[in-house]
N, C-alpha and C positions, 0 to 999 in steps of 0.2 A: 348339353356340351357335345362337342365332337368326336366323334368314335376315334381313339387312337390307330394310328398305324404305322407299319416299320417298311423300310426298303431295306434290303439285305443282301449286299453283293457274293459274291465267289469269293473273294480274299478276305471276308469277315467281316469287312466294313460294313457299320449297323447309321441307319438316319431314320430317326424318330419324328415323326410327322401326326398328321388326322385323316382321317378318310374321310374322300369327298367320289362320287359317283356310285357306281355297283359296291355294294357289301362282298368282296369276292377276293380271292387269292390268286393272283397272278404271277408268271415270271417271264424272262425272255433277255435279251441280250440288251444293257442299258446305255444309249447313247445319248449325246446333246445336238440341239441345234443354236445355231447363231441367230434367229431371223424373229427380230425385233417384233412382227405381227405375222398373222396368216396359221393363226394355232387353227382351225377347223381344215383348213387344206391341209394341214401336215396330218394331223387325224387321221383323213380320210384316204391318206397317200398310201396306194399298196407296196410302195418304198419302202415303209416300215414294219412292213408285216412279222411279226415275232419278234417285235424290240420293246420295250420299255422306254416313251421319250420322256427328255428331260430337255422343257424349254429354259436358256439364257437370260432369258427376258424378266422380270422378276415379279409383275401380276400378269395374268391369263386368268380367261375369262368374262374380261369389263364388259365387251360387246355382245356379248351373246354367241348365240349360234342362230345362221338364217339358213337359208334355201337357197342361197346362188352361188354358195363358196364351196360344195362337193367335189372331191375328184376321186371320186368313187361312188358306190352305191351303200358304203358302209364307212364304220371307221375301222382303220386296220392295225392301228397300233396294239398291244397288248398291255399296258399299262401305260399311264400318266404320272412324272413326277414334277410338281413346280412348287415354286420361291413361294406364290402367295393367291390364293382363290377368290378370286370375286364373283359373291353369291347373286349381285345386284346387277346387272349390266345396264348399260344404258346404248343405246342405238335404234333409229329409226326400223331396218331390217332385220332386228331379233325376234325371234317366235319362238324360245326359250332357252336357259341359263347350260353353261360347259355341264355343271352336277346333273340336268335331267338327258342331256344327250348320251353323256357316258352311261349314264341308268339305262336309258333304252336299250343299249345295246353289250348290257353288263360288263363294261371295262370299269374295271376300279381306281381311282389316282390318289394320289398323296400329296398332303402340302402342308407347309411351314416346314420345309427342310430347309438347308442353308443348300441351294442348289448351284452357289456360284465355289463351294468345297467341294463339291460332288465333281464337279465338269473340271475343278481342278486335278483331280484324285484321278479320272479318268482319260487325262490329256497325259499325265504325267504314267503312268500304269497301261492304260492303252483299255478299249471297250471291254465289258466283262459280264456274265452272266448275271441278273440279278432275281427278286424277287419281292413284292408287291403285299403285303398282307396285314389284314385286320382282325385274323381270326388266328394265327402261332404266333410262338415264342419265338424271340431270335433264336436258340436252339435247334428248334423244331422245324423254321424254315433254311436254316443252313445245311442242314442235315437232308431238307428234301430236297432242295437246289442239285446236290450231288450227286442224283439219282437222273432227274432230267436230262432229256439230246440238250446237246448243245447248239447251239444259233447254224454254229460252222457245217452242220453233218445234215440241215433240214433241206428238202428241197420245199422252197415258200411260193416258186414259178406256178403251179400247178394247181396250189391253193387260192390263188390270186386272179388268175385270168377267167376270162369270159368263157363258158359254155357252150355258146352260140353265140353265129357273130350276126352284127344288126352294124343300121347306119347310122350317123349322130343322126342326121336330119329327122327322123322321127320318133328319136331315145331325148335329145335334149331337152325340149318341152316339159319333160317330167324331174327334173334332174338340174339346170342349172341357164344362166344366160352370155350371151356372151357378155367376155371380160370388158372393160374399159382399159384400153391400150395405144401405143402407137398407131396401130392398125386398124381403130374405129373409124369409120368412116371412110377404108377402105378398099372395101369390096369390091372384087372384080364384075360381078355382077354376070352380064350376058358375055360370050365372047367366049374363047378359046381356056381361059382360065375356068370356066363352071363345067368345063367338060372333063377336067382330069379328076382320076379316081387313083385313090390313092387308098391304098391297105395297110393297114395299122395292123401291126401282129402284136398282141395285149400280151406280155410279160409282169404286166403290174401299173396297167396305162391308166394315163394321167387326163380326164377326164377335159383339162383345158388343152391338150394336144388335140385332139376333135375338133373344141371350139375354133382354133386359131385356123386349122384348116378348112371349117367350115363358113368359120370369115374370110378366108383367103377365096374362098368361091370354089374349092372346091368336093368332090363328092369323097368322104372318109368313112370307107368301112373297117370296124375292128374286126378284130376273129383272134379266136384262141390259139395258143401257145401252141396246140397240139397238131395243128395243120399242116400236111405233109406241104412240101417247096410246090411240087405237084399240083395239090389243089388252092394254095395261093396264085400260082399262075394261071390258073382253069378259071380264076376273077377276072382276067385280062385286066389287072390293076397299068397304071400308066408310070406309079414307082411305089414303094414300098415302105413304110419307116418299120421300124422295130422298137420298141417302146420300151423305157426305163423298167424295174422293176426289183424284187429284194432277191437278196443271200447272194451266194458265190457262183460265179458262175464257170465254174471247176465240176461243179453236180448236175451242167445241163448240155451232157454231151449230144444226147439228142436232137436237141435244140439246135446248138450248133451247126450241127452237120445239115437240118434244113437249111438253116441261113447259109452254108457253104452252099450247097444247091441253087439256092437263088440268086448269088452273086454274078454277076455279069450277062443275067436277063434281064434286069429293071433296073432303073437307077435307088438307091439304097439309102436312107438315112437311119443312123443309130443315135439314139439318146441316152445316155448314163448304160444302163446294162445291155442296150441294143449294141452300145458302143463299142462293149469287148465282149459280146459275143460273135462281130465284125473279125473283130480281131484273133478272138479263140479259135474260129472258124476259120483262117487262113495260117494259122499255126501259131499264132502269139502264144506267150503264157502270162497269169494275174497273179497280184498277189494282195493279202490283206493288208490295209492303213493297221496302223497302231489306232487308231481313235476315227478312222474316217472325217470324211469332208460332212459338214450338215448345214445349211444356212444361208444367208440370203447376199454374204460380204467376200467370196471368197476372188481375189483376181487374179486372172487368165491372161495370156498372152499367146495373139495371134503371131506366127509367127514371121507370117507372109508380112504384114503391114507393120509388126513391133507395136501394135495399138492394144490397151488392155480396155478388158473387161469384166466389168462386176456380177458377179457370178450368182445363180441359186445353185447349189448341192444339195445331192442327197445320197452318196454310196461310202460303202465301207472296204471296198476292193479297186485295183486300180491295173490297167497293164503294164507288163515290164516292157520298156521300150526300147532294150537289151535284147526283145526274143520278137522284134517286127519280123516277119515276111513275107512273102507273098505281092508283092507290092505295095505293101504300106508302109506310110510314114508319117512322122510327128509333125500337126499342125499345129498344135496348141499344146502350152505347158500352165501348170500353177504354179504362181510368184510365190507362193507361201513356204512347200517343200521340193518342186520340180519336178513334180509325177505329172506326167501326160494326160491332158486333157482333150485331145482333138486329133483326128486321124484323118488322111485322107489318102486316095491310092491314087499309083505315079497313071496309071492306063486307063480305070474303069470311073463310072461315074457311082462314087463311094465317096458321102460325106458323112462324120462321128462325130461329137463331142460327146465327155462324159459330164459335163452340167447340165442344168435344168435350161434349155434356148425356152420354155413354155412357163418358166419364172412357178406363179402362184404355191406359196407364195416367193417373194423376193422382187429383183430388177428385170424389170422390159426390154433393159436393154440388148437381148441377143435374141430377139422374135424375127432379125432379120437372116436369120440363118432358115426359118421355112421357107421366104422369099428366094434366096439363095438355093434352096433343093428344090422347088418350083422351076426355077430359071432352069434348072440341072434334068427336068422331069422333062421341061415342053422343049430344051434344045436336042 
């Protein structure tokens, strides 16, 4: 039979479930996502680094886990809680089951909760600390929960990004292929486009942002969070993105202030946390979602054209668009609660969204927004 196990929020709430992956006790900040498939990309997303997910979806696991859906070198979530586990998968590309990938890399998850209570409890309450365990009592992990940092105080940037920077073109081979997208078939190939190099500063990067740029024909190095404006520029990169990544970004004044630095020598793209650190960086201020955005359904609205768009997310903070300046302004909103999604400035060439344009998983449909900072890089 299956080892029991309990999740155990900060407010007391107890959901009684089995353990499935690492025999281990975990905790971390407990969210959900919306996004129907794509459970090994969300794993693997350093977006979630120090959370606990809980996917909507009500089995994970059917397909397995392959070798081409990584966006990362690991998985980064801290716990796992879902509706229902499938021991069995079936798919051409599986090379082994959700329970031996979590074992590898000792995350523990939970299932047979009622997950679609849970995501009610936390829509309604707002995100909350939780805790993961097959070895205490609810007692005894309520009791350590209260001892634990909390999600809000951790810097996760630091944790997260690369060491040393390398370029896709000779890390991807080991790691992953390109997607199947709009953009198959492509390639710019020879010509003015295989000559832009474009520097990915790794906050928590997403492993198909490479790809996309790497099918776009052009040359993408990462490099670490920690690189002065300085020696970002000492790349002669042709523009710059700043790449998604977890926790607040109130705790990366550092950071910021490089990205202040680099603004109006390169042309700029921010993704999710690139996005407002764009912003933090010219004086915005953020604030925390009650339950953040997570998911592959959420629609946007451009505001130039009134045309909407279906979204991937993944952040828990959001800019007040109450404290723009600097030149910036709101390009995009979400239809859902009307937090600001999209930034661009009146002078410099500075484009932001805080959703996923790099989808996996979710919709393809905003990959034209690389094309669009391309267009911004080579004019």
């Amino acid at each position: 039979m299956a080892r029991k196990a309990i999740l155990v929020l900060e407010d007391g709430s107890v959901y009684e479930g089995h353990s499935f992956g690492a025999k281990a006790t975990t905790y971390g900040e407990v969210v959900f996502s919306t996004s129907m498939t794509g459970y090994q990309e969300m794993l693997t997303d350093p977006s979630f680094a120090g959370q606990i997910l809980v996917p909507t979806y009500p089995l994970i696991g059917n397909y397995g886990i392959n070798e081409s859906d990584f966006e990362s070198k690991q998985i980064q979530v801290r716990g796992l809680a879902v509706r229902e586990y499938c021991p069995r998968p079936s798919h051409w590309q599986s090379t082994r089951t959700l329970h031996e990938f979590l074992l590898a890399y000792g995350i523990p998850g939970i299932s047979g909760i009622d997950t679609r209570a849970l995501t009610r409890h936390l829509r309604l309450q707002g995100a909350m600390m939780g805790m993961v365990t097959s070895e205490m009592t609810v007692e005894e992990a309520s009791e350590e929960l209260k001892t634990l940092p909390r999600y809000d105080v951790t810097d996760f940037v630091h944790q997260v990004s690369t060491e040393k920077a390398y370029e896709w073109q000779s890390h991807a081979p080991a790691t992953a292929n390109l997607i199947s997208s709009p953009l198959k078939g492509e390639d710019k190939g020879e010509g003015e486009a295989k000559q832009s190099h474009i520097a990915v500063i790794d906050y928590g990067l997403k492993y198909n942002i490479l790809r996309i740029l790497s099918q776009l024909g052009c040359q993408a190095t990462a490099i670490s969070c920690t690189t002065s404006a300085k020696d970002v520029l000492a790349l002669n990169p042709d523009g710059i993105v700043l790449s998604p990544g977890p926790g607040d970004p109130a705790l990366l004044g550092d950071i910021a202030e490089t990205v202040r630095n680099l603004i109006g020598k390169k042309p700029i793209m921010g993704i999710c946390l690139g996005h407002q650190l764009i912003g933090k960086a010219l004086g915005a201020q953020t604030f925390k979602l009650k339950f953040g955005h997570r998911g592959g359904n959420h629609p946007v609205r451009d505001l130039a054209t009134s045309r909407v768009y279906i979204t991937a997310q993944n952040h828990g903070y959001a800019i007040d668009a109450d404290t723009l300046k600097g030149g910036l302004e709101v390009s995009h909103i979400n239809l859902n609660d009307g937090t600001v999604e999209g930034l661009r400035h009146q002078d410099l060439p500075i484009l932001s969204i805080q959703y996923h344009s790099e989808a996996s998983p979710g919709p393809l449909d905003n990959m034209y927004l690389f094309e669009r900072f391309l267009e911004m890089v080579r004019g």
